[in-house]
C-alpha positions as CSV (number, residue, x, y, z in Angstrom):
1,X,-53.3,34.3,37.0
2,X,-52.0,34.3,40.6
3,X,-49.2,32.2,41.8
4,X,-51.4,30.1,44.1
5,X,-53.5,29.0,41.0
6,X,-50.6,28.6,39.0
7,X,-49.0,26.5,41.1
8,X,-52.2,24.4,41.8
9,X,-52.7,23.1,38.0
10,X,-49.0,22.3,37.8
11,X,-49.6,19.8,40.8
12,X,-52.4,18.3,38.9
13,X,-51.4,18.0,35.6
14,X,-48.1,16.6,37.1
15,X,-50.0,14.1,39.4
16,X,-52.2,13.0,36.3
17,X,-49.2,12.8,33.6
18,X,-47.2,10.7,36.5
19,X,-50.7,8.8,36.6
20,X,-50.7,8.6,32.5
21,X,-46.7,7.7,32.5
22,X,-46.7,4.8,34.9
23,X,-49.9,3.4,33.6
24,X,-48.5,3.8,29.8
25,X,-44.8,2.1,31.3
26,X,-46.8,-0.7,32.8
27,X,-49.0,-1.7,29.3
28,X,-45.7,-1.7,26.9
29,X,-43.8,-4.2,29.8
30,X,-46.6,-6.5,29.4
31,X,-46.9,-6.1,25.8
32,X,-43.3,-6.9,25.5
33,X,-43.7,-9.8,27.5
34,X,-46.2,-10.8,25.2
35,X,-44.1,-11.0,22.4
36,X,-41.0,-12.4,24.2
37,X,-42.9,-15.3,25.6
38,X,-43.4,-17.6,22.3
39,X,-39.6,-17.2,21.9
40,X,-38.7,-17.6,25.6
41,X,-40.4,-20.9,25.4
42,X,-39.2,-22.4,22.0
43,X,-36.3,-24.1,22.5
44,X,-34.0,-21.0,21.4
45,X,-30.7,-21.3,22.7
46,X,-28.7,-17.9,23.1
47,X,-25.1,-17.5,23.7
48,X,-25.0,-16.4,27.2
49,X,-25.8,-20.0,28.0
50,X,-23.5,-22.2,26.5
51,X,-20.5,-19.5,26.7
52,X,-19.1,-21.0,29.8
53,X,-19.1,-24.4,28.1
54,X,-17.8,-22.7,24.7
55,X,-15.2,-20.0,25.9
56,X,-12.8,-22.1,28.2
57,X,-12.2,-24.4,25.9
58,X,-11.5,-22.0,23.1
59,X,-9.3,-20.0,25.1
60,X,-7.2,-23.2,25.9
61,X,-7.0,-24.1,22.0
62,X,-6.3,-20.9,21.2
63,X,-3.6,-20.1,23.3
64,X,-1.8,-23.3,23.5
65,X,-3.3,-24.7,26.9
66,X,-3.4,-21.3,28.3
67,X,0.8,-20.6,27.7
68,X,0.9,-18.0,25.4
69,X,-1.6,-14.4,25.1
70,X,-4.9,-14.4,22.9
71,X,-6.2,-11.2,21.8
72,X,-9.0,-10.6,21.3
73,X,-9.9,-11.2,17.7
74,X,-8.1,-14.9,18.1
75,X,-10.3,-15.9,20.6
76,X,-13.5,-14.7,18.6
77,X,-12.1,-16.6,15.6
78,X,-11.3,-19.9,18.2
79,X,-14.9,-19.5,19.8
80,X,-17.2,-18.4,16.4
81,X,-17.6,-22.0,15.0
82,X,-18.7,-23.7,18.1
83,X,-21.0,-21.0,19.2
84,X,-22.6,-21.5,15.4
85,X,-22.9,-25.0,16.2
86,X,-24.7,-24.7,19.6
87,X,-27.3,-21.7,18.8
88,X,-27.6,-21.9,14.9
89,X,-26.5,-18.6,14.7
90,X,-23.4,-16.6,13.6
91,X,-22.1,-14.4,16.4
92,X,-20.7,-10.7,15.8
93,X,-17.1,-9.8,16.7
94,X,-18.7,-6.6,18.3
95,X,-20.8,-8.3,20.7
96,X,-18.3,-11.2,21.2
97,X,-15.9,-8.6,22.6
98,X,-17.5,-5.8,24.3
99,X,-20.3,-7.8,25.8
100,X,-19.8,-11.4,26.4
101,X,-16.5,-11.7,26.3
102,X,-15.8,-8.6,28.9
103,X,-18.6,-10.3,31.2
104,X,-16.5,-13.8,31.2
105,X,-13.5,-12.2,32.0
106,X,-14.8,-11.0,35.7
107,X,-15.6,-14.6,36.5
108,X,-12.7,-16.0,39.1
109,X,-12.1,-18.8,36.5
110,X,-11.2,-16.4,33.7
111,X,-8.8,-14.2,36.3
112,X,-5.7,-16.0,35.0
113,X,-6.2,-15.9,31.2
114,X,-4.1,-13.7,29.4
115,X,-5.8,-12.0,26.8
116,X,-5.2,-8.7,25.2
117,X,-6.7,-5.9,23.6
118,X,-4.9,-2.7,21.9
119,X,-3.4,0.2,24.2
120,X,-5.8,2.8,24.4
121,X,-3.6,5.1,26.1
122,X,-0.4,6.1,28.3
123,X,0.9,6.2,31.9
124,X,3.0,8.9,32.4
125,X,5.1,8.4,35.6
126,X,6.6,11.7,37.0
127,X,10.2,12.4,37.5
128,X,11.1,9.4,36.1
129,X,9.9,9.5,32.1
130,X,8.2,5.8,32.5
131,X,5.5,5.8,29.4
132,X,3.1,2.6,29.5
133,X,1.0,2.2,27.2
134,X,-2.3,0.8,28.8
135,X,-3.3,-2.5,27.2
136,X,-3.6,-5.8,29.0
137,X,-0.4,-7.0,29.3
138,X,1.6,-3.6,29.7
139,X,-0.2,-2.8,32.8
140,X,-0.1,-6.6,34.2
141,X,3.7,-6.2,33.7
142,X,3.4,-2.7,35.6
143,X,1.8,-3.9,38.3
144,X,4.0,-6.8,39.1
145,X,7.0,-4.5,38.8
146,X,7.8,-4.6,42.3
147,X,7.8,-1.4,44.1
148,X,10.5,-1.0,45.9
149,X,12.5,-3.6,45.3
150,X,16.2,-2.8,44.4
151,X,16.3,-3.5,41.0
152,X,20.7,-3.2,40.8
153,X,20.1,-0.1,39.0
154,X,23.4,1.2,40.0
155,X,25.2,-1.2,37.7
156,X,26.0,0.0,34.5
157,X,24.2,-1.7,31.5
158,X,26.2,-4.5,29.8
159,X,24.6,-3.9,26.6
160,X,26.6,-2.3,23.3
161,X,24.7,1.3,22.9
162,X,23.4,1.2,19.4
163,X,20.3,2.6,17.3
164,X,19.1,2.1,14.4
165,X,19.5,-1.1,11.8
166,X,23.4,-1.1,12.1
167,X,24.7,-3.7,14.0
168,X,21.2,-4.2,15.7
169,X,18.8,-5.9,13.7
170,X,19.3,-7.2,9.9
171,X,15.5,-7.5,8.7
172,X,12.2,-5.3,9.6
173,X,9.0,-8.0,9.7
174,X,5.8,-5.7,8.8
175,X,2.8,-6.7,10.7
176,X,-0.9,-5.6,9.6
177,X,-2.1,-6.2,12.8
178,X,-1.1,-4.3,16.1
179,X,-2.8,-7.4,18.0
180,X,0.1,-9.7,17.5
181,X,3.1,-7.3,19.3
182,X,1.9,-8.9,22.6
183,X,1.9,-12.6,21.4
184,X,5.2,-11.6,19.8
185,X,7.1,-10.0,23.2
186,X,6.0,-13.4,25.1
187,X,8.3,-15.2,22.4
188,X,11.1,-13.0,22.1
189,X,10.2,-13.1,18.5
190,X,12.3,-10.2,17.6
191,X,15.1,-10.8,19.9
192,X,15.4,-13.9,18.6
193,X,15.6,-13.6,14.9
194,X,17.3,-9.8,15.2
195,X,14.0,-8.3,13.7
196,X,12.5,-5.0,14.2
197,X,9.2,-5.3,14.7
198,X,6.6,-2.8,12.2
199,X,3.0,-2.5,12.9
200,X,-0.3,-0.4,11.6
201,X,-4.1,-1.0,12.1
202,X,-5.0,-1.8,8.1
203,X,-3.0,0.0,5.6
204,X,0.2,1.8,6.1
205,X,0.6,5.5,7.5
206,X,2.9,8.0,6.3
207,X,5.4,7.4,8.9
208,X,5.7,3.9,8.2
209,X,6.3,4.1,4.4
210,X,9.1,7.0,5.0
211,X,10.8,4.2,7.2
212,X,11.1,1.7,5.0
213,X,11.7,4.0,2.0
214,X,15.0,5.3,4.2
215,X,15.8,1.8,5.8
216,X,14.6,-0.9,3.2
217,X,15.3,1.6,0.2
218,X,18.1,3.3,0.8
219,X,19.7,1.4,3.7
220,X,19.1,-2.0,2.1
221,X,17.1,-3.8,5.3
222,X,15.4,-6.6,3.7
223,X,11.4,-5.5,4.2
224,X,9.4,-8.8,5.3
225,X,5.4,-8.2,5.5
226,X,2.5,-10.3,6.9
227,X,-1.0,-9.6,6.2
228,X,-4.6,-11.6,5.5
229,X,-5.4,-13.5,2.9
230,X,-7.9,-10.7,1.4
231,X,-8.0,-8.6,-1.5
232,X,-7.0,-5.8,1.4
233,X,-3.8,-7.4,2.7
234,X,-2.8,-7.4,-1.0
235,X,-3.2,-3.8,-1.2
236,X,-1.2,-3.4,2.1
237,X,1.4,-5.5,1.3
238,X,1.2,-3.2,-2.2
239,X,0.9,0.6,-1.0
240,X,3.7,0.1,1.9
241,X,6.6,0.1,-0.7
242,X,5.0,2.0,-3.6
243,X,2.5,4.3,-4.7
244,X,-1.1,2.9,-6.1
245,X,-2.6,4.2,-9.3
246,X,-5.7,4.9,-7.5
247,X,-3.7,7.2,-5.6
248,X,-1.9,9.4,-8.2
249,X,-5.4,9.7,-10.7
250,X,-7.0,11.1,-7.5
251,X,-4.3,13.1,-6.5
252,X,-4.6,11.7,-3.4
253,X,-0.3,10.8,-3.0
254,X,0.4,11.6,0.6
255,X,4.1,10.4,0.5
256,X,6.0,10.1,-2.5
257,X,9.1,7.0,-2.2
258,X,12.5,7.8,-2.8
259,X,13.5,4.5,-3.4
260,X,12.7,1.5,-5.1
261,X,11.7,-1.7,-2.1
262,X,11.9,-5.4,-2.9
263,X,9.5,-6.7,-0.5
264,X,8.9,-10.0,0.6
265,X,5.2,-11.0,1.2
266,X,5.1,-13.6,3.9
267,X,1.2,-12.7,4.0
268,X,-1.1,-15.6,4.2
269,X,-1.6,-17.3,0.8
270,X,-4.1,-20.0,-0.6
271,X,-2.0,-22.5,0.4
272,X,-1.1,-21.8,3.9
273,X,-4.7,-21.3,4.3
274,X,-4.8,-25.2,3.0
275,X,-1.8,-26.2,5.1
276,X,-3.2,-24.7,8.2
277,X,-6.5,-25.8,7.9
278,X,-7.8,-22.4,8.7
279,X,-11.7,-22.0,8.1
280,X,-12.7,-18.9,5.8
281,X,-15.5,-16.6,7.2
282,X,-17.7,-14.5,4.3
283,X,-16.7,-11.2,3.1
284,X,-18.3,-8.4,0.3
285,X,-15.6,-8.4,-2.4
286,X,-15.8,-5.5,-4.5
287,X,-13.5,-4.2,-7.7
288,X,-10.6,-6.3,-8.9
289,X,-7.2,-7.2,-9.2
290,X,-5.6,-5.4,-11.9
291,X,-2.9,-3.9,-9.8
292,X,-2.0,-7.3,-8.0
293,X,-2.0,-9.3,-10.6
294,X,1.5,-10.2,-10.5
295,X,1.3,-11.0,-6.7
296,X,-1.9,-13.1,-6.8
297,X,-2.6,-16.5,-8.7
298,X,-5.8,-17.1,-10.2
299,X,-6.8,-20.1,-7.4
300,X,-6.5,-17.4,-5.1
301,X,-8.2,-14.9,-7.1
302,X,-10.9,-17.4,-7.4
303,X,-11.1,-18.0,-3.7
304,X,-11.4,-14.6,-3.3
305,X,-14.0,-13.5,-5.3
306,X,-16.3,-16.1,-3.8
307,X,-16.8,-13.5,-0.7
308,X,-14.0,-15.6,1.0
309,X,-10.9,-14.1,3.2
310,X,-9.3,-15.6,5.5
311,X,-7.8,-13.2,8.7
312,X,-4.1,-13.9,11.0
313,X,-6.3,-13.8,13.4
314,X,-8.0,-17.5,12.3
315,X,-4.3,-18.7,13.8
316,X,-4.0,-19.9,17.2
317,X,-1.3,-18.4,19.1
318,X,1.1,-21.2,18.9
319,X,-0.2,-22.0,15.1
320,X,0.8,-18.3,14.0
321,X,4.1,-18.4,16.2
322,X,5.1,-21.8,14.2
323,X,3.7,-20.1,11.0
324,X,6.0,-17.0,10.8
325,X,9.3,-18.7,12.1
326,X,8.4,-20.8,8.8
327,X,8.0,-17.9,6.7
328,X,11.7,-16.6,8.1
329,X,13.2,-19.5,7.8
330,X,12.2,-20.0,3.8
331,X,13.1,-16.1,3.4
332,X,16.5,-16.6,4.6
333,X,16.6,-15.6,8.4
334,X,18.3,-18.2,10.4
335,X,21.6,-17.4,11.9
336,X,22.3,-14.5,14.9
337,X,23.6,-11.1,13.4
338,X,27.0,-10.7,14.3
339,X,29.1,-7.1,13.5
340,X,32.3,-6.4,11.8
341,X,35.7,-7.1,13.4
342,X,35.9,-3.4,13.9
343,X,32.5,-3.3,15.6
344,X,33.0,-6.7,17.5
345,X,36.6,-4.9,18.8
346,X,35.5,-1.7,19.9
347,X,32.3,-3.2,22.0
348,X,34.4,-6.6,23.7
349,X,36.9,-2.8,25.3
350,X,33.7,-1.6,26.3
351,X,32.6,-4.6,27.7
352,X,35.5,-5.3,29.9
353,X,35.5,-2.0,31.0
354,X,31.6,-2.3,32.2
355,X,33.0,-5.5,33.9
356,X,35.6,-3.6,36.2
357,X,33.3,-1.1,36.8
358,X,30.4,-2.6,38.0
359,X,33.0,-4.7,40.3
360,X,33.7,-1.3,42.0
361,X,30.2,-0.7,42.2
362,X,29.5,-3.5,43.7
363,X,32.0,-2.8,47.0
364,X,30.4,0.2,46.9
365,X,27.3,-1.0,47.4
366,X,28.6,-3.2,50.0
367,X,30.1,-0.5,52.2
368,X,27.0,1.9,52.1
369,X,25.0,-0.8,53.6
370,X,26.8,-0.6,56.9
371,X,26.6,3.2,57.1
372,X,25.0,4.8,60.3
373,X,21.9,7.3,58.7
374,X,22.2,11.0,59.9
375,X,20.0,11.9,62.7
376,X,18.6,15.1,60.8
377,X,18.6,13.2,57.3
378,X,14.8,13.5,57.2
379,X,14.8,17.1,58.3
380,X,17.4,17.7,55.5
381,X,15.1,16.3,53.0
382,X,11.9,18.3,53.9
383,X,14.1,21.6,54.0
384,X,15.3,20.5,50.6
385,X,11.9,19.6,48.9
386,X,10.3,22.6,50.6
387,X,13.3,25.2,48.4
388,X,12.6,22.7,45.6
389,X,9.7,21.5,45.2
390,X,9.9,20.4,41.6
391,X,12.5,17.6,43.1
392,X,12.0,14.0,43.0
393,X,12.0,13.2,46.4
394,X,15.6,10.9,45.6
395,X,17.1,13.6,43.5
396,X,17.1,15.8,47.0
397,X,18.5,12.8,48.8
398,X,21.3,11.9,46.5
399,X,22.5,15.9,47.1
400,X,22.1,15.2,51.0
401,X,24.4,12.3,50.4
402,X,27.2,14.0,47.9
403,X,27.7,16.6,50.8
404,X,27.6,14.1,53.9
405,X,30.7,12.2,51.5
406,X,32.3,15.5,50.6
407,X,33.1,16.4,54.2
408,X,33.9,13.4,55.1
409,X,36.4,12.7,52.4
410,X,40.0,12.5,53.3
């Protein structure tokens, strides 16, 4: 066949299949118009049209009147029940959050709402080893950091170096949830009990069970853990501090504990759930509770078995806030850790000292800012960044500086 006649029937069997294609396009629009017009007339209401009426107002209960951060998941749990109520029908966390939520938040009313979603990654600042993780409120906090501005830097930090439990914190408060570590940095929930602050997306890793074996276990830091009210959390609350049965007849142990942990469960019980008023969603609940038994009363077993939990997340952000200082306060956590004389001593010298100092700084400071700059001082730096290119820009200028004050040193 010749190329000429080759190249002829491809033009018209591509003119005919574009004929065939758009015709074919053109019947299955109209058929599918067909089908969508009965329900486009009946009355159905969907949630794109009542989720500017539904969202604000769940956003405000659910963070207080707009004074603490929501994630994600909180406001879901705020907004599910009235969206039920308006449409008849039960909306999915999935499409909640990466559809009509998402599409909400670009509205100008929405631009102020604070609510936060897990980091999905890190910034990695040269030169300087800043790491931010990049979730909502990490990169808000970025951004308003002020560029530029001098942050008294020089000063030395007033703070007793420490790391580590001793003389730092006196409990560790095991969180389920990653979600609440935002809610809990606008409180200074930590800071203000003297907590360190444990987290894991569903059941414990590795990691997380060697810490508490070394600190809770050995080291005696009382172990505090929060989970749902499911037959899940239990097994959380269960497998952080010990090793299931499950686990050893399937040979599946991947760490084995050291030490024995008295845990507290501050998880959500049967009766906080009454307390709180907190509204149950359905769930498929599967095996049983021979391993919890001791943990779990037979109301709550009962509850349970119904295809009932109840999730942290059914907590507004205030609500949860006032729920675990609660908790704390029955366990025992109320007064400020304070150190040993020894301790108290040795940091109250260094203290003073950091006082003095940082007055001598500060004169410093005060005569650099009526110095005259050198006339070559941005040559100098090029010439310097050019031989040393790996340089932080400052890094070269704080050398430019050391030799200016070296020959002019009496």
């Amino acid at each position: 066949m010749s190329g000429s006649l080759s190249a002829d029937l491809e033009t018209i069997v591509t003119g005919v299949t574009k004929k065939w294609t758009k015709q074919r396009k053109a019947e299955e629009r109209d058929s599918r118009a067909r089908f969508r017009r009965p329900s486009m007339y009946s009355g159905r209401v969907n949630f794109t049209d009542v989720a500017s009426e539904i969202l604000p107002a769940a956003y405000a209960k659910a963070s207080g009147g707009g004074t603490l951060p929501v994630a994600n998941r909180q406001l879901f749990y705020a907004a599910r029940g009235p969206f039920q109520e308006k449409t008849g029908r039960e909306i999915e966390y999935g499409y909640f959050a990466q559809n009509l939520l998402r599409k909400y938040l670009q509205r100008p009313e929405a631009a102020s709402w604070k609510v936060t979603a897990d980091p999905r990654g890190t910034l990695i600042e040269p030169h300087t080893g800043i790491r931010v993780p990049v979730g909502t409120l990490e990169i808000d906090s970025y951004l308003e950091g002020g560029w530029g501005q001098d942050r008294r830097d020089l000063q030395l930090d007033q703070g007793c170096p420490t790391r580590g439990p001793r003389d730092r914190y006196r409990a560790i408060l095991y969180i389920e949830k990653e979600g609440f570590n935002e809610l809990a940095r606008a409180v200074r929930l930590a800071e203000r009990y003297d907590l360190a602050i444990l987290s894991c997306k569903g059941q414990s890793v590795v990691a997380a069970r060697k810490l508490v074996d070394r600190l809770c276990g050995g080291g005696g830091i009382p172990l505090f853990v929060l989970h749902d009210f499911d037959k899940y959390g239990f097994s959380i609350f269960q497998n952080l501090v010990s090793v299931s049965c499950a686990a050893e007849d399937g040979e599946r142990v991947a760490y084995v504990f050291k030490n024995e942990i008295q845990a507290v469960d501050l998880g959500l019980r049967l009766l906080d759930v009454e307390e709180w008023k907190l509204k149950p969603e359905r769930c498929r609940f599967t095996g049983d509770f021979d391993l919890y038994d001791d943990n779990v009363t037979d109301a709550e077993k009962a509850f349970l078995r119904k295809g009932q939990r109840v999730e942290l997340n059914a907590f507004t952000s205030p609500d949860f806030v006032a729920f675990v200082e609660k908790k704390l306060k029955v366990a025992g956590i109320r007064e400020k850790l304070v150190p040993d004389n020894k301790t108290l001593g040795d940091a109250y010298r260094r203290a003073h000292a950091i006082a003095e100092i940082n007055g001598l700084v500060k004169a410093a400071r005060t005569r650099a800012a009526g110095l005259t700059l050198p006339r070559t001082l941005r040559a100098a730096l090029k010439k310097s960044l050019k031989e040393h290119p790996e340089k932080p820009w400052d890094a070269a200028l704080y050398e430019i500086a050391l030799k200016v004050r070296r020959r002019c040193a009496p």
